[in-house]
C-alpha positions as CSV (number, residue, x, y, z in Angstrom):
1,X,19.9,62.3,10.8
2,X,23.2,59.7,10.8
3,X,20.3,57.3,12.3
4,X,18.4,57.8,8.6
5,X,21.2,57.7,6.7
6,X,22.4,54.2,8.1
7,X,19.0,52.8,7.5
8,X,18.4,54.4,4.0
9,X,21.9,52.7,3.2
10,X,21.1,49.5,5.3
11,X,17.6,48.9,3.4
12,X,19.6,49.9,-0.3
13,X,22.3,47.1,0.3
14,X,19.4,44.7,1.2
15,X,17.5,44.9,-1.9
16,X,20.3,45.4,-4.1
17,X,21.2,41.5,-2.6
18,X,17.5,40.8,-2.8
19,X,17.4,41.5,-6.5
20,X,21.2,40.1,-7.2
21,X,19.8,36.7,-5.7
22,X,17.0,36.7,-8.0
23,X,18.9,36.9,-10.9
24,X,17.9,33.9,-13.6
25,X,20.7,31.2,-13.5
26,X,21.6,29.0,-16.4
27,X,20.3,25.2,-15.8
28,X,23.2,22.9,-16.0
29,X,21.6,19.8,-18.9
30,X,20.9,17.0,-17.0
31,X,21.3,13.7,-18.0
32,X,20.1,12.6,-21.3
33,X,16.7,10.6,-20.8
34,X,16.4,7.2,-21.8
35,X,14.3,6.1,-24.7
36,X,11.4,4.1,-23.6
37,X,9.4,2.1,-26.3
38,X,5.8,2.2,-26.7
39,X,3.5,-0.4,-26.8
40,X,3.4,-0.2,-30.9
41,X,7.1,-0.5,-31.1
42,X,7.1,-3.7,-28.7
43,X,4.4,-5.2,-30.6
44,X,5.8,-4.4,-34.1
45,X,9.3,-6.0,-32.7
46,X,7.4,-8.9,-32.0
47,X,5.7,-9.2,-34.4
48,X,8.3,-9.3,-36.4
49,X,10.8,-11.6,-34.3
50,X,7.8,-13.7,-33.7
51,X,6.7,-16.5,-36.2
52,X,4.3,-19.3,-36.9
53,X,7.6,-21.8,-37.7
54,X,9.6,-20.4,-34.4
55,X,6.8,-19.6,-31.8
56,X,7.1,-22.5,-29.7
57,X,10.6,-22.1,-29.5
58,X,10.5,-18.9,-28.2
59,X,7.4,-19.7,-25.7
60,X,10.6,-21.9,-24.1
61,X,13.1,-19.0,-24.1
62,X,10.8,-16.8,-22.5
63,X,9.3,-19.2,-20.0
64,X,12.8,-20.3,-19.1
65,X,13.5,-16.2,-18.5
66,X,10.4,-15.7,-16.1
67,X,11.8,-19.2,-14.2
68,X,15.3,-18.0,-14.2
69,X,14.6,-14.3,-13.0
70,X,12.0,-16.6,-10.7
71,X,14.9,-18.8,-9.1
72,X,12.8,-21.9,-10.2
73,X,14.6,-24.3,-11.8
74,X,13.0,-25.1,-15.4
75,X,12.5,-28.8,-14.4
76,X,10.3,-28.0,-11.1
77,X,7.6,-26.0,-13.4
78,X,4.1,-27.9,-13.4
């Protein structure tokens, strides 16, 4: 009879943990994301940064980026 008891009381406790751990816990807010531009909005930038008057000018800048981030020095390109 104790022998029931005990295990009528062990099995109780366990689920009463069971459920407790279950319980739905807040989520902490992560990080906020980072805006990422579309396709559009890179276009429309350029498209407004870019001109007939200025375009060659800023074929240089970018090619001189690409070489830079390349580690070629802008004299070596062919």
């Amino acid at each position: 009879m104790l022998r029931n008891t005990v295990i009528t009381w062990m099995i109780a406790v366990l689920c009463v943990a069971i459920l407790g751990g279950c319980s739905k816990k807040t989520e902490e807010p992560g990080a906020p994301q980072e805006q990422v531009k579309t396709a559009a909005e890179y276009k429309a930038e350029a498209d407004k940064e870019i001109t007939e008057q200025n375009m060659a000018d800023e074929l240089d800048k970018l090619e001189q980026e690409v070489n830079a981030e390349a580690g070629v020095d802008a004299n070596q390109t062919s």
